[in-house]
N, C-alpha and C positions, 0 to 999 in steps of 0.2 A: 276415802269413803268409809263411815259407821256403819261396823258390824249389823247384821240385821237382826230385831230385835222380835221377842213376842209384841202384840199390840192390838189393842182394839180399835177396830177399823171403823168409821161411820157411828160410832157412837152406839146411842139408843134405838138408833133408826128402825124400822122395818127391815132396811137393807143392811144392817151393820153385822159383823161378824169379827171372832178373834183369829187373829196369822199366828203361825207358827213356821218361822222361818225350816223347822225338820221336824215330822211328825211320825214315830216310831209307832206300830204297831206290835205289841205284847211283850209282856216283860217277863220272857224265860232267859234264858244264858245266850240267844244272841240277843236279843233286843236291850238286856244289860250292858252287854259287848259295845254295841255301837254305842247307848252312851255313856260309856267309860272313856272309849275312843277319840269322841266327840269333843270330850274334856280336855285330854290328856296330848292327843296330837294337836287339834286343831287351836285346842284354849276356846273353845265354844260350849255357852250353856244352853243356849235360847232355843230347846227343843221340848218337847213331853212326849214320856211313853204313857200310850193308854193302855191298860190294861183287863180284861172283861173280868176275870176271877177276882178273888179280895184279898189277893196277897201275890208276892213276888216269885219265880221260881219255875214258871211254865208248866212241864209236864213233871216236876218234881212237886210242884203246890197240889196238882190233882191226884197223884199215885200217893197213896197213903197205907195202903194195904199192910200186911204185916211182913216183915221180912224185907220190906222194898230196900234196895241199897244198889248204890254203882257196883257194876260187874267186871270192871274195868280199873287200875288202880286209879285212886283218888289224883296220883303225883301225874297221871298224864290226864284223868278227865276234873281237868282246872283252865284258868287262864296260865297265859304263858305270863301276861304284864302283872299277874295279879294270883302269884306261887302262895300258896296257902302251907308252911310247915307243921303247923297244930293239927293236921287229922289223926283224928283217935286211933283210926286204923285203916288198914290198907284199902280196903273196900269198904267204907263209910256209906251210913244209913241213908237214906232218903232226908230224913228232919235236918242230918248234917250240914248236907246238900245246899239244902234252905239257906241252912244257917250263914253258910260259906257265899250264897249269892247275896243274900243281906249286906252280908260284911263287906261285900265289894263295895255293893249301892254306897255303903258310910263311907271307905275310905273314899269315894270318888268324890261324895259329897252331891250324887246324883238323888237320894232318896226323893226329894221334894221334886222330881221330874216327873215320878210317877202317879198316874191318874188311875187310882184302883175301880171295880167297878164299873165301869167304862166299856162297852161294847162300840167297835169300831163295824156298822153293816156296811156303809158303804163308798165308795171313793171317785172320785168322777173328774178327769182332767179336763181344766177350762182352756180349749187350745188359744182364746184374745186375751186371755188374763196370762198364762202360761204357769197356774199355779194348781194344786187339787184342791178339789171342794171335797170336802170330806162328814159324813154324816155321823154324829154320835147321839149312843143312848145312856144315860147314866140308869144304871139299877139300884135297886134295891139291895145294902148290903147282904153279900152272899150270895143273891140268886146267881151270880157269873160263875158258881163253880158248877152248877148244873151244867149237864152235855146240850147243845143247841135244840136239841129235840125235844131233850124233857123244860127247856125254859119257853120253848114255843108254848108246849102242851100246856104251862103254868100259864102262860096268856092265855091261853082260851080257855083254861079254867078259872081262872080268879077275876081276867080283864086285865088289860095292859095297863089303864089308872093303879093296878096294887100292886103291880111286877116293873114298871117305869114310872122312875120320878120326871122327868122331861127329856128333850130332844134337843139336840144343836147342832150347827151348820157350821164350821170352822172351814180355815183356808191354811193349804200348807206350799210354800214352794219344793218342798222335796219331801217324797214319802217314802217310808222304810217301812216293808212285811218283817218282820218278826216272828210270824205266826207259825207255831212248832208244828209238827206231825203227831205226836204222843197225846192228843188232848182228849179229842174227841171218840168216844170210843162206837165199837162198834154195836151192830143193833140184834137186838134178841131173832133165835132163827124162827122164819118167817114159815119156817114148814112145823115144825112144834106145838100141837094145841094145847090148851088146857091153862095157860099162862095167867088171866083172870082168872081161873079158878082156883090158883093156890093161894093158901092161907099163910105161907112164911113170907120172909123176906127174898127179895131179888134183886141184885142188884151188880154193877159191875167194879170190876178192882181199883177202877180209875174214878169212881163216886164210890167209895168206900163208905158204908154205915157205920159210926164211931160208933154207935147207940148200941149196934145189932150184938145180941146174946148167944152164943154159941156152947154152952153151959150145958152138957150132958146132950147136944143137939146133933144130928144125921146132916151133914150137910152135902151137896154135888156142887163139884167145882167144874167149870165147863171149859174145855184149855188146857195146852200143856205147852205153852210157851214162856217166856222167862218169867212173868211177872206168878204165873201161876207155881213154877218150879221154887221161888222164893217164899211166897206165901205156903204151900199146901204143908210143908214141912213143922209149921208157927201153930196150925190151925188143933193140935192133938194137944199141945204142950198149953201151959197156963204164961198169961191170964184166958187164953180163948177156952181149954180145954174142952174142946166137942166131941162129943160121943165118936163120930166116924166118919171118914171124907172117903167120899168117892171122887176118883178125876176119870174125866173121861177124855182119851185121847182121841183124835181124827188121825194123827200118823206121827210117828215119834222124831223126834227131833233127835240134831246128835250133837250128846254133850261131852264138852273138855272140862275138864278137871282147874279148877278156879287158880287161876296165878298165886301163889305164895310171896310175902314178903323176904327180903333177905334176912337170914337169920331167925326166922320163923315168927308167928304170927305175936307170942305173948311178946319176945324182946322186942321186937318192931314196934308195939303197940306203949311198949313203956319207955324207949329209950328214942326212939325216932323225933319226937316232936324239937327233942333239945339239942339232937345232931343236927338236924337240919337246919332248924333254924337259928344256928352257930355257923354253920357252916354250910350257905346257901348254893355254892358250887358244887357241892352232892347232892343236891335236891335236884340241880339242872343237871345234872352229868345222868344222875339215875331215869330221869325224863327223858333223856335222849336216848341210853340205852333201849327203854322202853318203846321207845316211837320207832326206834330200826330194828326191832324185834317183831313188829305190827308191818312195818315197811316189808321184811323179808316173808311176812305171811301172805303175803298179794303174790305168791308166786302158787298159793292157792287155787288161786279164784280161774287162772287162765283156760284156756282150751285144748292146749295144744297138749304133745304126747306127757311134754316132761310136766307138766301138769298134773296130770290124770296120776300122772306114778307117783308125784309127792303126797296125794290127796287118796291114795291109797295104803300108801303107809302110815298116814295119818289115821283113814278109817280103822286099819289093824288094830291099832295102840288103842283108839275108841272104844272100839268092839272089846276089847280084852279086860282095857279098865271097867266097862259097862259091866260084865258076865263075871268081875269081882267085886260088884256092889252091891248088886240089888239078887232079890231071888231068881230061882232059876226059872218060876212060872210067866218073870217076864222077858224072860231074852229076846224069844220071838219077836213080839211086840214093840221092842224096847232096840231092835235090830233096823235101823232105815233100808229103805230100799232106790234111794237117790242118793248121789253126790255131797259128800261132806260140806260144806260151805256155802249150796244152792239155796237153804234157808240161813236165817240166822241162826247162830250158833249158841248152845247154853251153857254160861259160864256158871261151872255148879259146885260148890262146897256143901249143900244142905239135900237135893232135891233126891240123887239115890241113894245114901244113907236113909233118909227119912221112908223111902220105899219099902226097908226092911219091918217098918214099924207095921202092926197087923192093924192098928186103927185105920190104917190107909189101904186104900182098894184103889189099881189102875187100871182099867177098863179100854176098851173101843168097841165094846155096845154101843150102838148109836141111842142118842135119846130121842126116843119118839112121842112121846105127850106128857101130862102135867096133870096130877091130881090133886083136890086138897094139901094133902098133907104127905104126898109120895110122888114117884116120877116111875115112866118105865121106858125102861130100855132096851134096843131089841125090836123085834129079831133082826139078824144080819151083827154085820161089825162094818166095821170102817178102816179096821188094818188086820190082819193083812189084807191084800185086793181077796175080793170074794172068786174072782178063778184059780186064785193059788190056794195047793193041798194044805191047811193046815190042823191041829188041835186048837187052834185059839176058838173059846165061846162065841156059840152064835144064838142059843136061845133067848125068847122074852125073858127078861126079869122083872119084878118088882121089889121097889125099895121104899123105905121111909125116908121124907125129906123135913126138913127145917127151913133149911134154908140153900138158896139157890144162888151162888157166884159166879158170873161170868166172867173169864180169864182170856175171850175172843178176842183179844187183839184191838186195832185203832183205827178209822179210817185216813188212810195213809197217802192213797192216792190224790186227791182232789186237792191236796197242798194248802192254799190261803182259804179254802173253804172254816166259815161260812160267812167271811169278807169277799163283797163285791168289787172287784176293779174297775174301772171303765175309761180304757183309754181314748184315743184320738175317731172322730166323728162318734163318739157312747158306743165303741167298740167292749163287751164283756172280756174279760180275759181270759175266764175260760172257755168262752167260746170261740176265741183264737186258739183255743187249746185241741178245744175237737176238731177242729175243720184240720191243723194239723198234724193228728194222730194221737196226740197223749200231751200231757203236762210237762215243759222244754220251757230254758229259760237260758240265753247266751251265760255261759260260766256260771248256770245255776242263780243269774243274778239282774240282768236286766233281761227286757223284752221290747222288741220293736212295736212301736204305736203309744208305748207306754211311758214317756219322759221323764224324769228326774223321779221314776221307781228305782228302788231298788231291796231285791230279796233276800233274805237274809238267811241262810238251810235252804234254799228253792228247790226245785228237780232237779235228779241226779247229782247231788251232791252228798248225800248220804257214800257209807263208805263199811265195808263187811269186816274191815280189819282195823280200822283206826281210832281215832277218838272223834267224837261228832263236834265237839268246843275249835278243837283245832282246824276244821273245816272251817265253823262260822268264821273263827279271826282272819281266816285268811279273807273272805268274804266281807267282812266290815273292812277289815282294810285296804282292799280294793275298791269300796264305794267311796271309800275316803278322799282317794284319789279323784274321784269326780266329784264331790259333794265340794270342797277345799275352793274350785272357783266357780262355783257356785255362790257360796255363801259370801266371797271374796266381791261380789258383781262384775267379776271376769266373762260368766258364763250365763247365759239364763235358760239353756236347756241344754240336758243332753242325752241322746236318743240312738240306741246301739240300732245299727241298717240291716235291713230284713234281711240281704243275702250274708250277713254275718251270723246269725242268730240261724238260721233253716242250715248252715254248711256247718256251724257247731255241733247242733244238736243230730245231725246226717251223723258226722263223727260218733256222736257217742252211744247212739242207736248201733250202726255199723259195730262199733266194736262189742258192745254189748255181746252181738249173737257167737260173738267167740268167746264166753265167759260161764261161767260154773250158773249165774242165773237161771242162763235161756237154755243151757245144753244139759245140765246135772240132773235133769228126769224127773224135779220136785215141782209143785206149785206152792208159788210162796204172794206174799203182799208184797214185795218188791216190783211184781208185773202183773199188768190188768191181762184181763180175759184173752185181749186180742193180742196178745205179745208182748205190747209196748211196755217196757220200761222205764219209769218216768222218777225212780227212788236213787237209784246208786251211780259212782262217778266209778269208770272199767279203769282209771289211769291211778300210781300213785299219788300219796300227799303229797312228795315233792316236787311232780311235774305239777301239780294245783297249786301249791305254794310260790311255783314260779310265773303261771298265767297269772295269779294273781300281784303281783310284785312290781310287775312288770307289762301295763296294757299295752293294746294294739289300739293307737289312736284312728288309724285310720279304718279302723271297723265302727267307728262312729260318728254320728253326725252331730256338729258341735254349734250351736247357735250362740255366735260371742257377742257379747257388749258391747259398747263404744268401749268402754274401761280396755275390753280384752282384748279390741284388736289393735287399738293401740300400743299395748304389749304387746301383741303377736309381732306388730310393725317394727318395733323398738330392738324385740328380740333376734329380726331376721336383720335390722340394718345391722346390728353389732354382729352378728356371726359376719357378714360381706367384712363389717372393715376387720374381724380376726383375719379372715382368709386372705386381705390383700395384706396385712403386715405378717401375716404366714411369707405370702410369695416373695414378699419387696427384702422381707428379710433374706430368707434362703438365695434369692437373684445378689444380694449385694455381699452375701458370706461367698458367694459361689468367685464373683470377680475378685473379693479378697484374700480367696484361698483357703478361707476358714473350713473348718471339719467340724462333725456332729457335738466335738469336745468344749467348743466355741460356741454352742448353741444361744450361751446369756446373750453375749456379746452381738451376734447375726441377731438374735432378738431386738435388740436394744436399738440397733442399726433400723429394723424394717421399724419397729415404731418412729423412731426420728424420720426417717424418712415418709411414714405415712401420714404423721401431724404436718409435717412441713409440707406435704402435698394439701392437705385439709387447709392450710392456713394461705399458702400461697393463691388457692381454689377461691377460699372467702376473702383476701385482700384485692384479687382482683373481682369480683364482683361488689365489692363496696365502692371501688373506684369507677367502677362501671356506672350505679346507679348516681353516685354522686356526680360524676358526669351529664347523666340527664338533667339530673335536679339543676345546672347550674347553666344548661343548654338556653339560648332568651327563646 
């Protein structure tokens, strides 16, 4: 049977539309993932990734800020197929990033798969066709890097005729999410007045304004989570040189002191690229190193006593590093008052250093309204808690602004938002989501009702200590495993069973609430309002490395082909006749006295004896029917 190919179906017709035998959804680092994957294991090209923004890279194309860079070395957040020796440095920029998932796209030879521009809203399983209908919008170059909201709001301001060039109906036998968490960010606070009445700019770290002037300018940074720690530092120094940044914190976070390369940051940065890539079993050795250094940090996250006590000598060393960085008017502030690891963690080489500098002001004045050309903050604070004794300021202030950054973070929870799913009877999937309790995906990756899905980063798969690239690959390469006969016409659906998927995600809810999340006294975006957990996996990489490796078929319901069950048929008659020249053998080594040492030989014996059974079996039923045939 030929491979299954793209093709336009019906022509011209009314009814005609183009297949895509695998239709990936966004092309950040997994959706490149799968199709590199896709190439590489399978030898399959006949997919396309759509992509809504105008360029490759996910939540690395949208973070542009200043400062933006992996906080994690470069050598573990990489592919593992696709070892990159040339970073400049240990913690490579943002642009590099790009550059680095470009570079994959060519070597795969995948570029021309991607469909930029391209908004995927929505996806709708034909349970008689057994394929998905899938709805695209082609934009206008660049509108896709706007946040969903502010591209809706451009439709009702200009008209969808000047925001979409057209609309199309395609068809795919298997769909891949793709779709990151870091994209979309969050929305300006809705308790805040004054927001139409300023005169500067505003805007968030994740739609960064190239244009915007920061040149002798007051600017407030809203935030103190990584993206802000990286940037606030950039914002005093040239080319930005701004008069003065305020950050205003809600509760401080607690930062570790940024991984060092070996041999320190200048030699690494000059002499790394030609070790390495000389001798690429140090690049892998240092990578592993790396990964069970992150492996032995999950003994973090746990609940239990010995827990609490590693996670306090941790806090010690934090605390001490902190109260030798920064001044002393922020210690208070600058002191959490929840469990090390409950939030994420800030991997910092720039944020309190740059604290020392007097152009910078860290605040938890709340921001309460918006003027022209000023903001005020105040009264109250937001850390410490307002019933604890302290000196930290509480009065209104007022300030001059410029300009206004929001550093709040991503809407994190809602996962494929704001891609429609719809599975089996126009079931939503997120509304299988509510009904039960939060955003749950069997190993992060399929969902019951939902056939030849599958997710790619899904729920709980996110991870507080690892690398997030090494999660998706293990995830692409477990959909591999079911996509392979699929594509083969072995298979033509396949659909993981509801009590597999609720007794999964039981598990990892359960174990959650013994975890630094649910217990370490913070609120963080890792959990919604009502508890649930629906972002991090409580187990290590390498128990996930192994669910994934290795599925549970029978947690799935497999709808075969004629191709496949006849392979199934083919494959259980040959295992019977292993197991009868297994037995025939060992019965005829047994009368011959033979021992384990004689294994060829007993072998050799049960086959002769199993053909000669086969053959004596078939020469008498040819004498049999030739007998009929010859009866008057």
């Amino acid at each position: 049977m030929a491979k299954p190919t793209i093709a336009r179906v019906n022509g011209y017709e009314p009814h005609g539309y183009t297949y895509y035998p695998v239709l990936i959804v966004g092309a950040g680092e997994s959706g490149i993932a799968m199709g590199c994957r896709l190439k590489e294991v399978l030898g399959f090209d006949q997919f396309r990734i759509f992509e809504r923004q105008a360029g490759i890279g996910g939540t690395w194309w949208a973070n542009r800020y200043p400062g933006v860079a992996c906080d994690i070395p470069a050598i573990f957040y990489s592919y593992s197929f696709a070892p990159n020796p040339r970073w400049t440095t240990f913690h490579p920029s943002g642009a590099e990033i790009v550059q680095y998932l470009g570079d994959v796209c060519r070597q795969y030879q995948i570029v021309d798969k991607v469909q930029l521009d391209t908004e995927v809203g929505e996806a709708r399983w034909l349970e008689d066709e057994e394929v998905w209908e899938v709805k695209l919008t082609y934009l206008r170059p660049g509108t896709g890097d706007l946040s969903d909201k502010d591209l809706r709001q451009l439709v009702e301001d200009l008209g969808a005729e000047n925001v979409f060039l057209r609309q199309e109906t395609v068809r795919a036998k298997v769909l891949v999410s793709a779709v990151g968490g870091l994209v979309e960010p969050n929305k300006w606070p809705e308790n805040v007045p004054g927001k139409e009445d300023f005169e500067g700019d505003i805007f968030h770290t994740a739609r960064w304004k190239a244009d915007a002037d920061f040149t002798d300018k007051d600017v407030i940074v809203v935030g103190t989570g990584c993206s802000s720690a990286q940037m606030v530092p950039r914002l005093t120094k040239a080319p930005y040189n701004a008069k003065s940044v305020t950050q205003l914190m809600r509760s401080p976070p607690w930062v570790v002191p940024q991984m060092q390369p070996p041999f320190g940051k200048e030699l690494w940065e000059k002499y790394s690229p030609a070790v390495l890539g000389a001798v690429p079993a140090l690049a892998a050795t240092l990578r592993a190193m790396i990964f069970a250094g992150a492996e032995y940090d999950l003994r973090l996250f746990g609940g239990g006593e010995y827990n609490a006590r590693e996670r306090a000598k941790l806090e010690a060393s934090l605390l001490k590093h902190m109260k030798a960085s920064v001044p002393e008017k922020y210690h208070e502030i600058l002191t959490p008052d929840y469990g090390v690891c409950c939030k994420r963690r800030i991997f910092d080489a720039t944020w309190f250093p740059g604290l020392n500098n007097p152009k910078i002001e860290l605040t938890t004045l709340p921001l309460t309204s918006i003027q022209p050309r000023g903001v005020t903050l105040g009264p109250g604070r937001t850390y410490p808690p307002a019933k604890s004794v302290s000196s930290v300021p509480t009065d209104e202030v007022q300030l001059p602004a410029d300009t206004i950054i929001l550093a709040n973070g991503f809407e994190v929870g809602d996962w494929v938002t704001p891609l429609k799913i719809r599975g089996k009877a126009g079931k939503l999937l997120q509304d299988v989501w509510e009904e039960r309790g939060g955003a749950q995906a069997y190993l992060g990756t399929a969902m019951d009702g939902f056939p030849n899905m599958f997710l790619i980063f899904g729920p709980n798969t996110a991870t507080g200590h690892s690398s997030v690239i090494l999660a998706s690959e293990n995830m692409v390469n477990y959909s591999l495993k079911f996509i392979k006969p699929i594509l083969s016409g072995e298979v033509s659906s396949f659909e993981v069973k509801r009590e597999a998927e609720v007794a999964y995600t039981r598990d990892i809810q359960e174990k959650l609430k013994d975890m630094v999340w649910q217990k370490g006294g913070c609120k963080s975006w890792y959990r919604k309002d009502n508890g649930w957990n629906p972002t991090v996996f409580p187990y290590s990489q390498i128990w996930f490395t192994l669910l994934c490796m290795f599925p549970r078929w029978r947690d799935w319901d497999i709808a075969y082909t004629r191709k496949g069950s006849m392979k199934m048929r083919n494959v259980q008659a040959l295992r019977i006749v292993a197991f009868v020249i297994a037995i025939v053998g060992l019965s005829r080594a047994r009368k011959a006295g033979l021992g384990l040492t004689n294994a060829p030989q007993f072998l050799r014996m049960g086959i002769k004896q199993a053909l000669s059974s086969v053959l004596e079996t078939g020469v008498r039923g040819l004498e049999s029917v030739r007998g009929r045939l010859q009866a008057p």
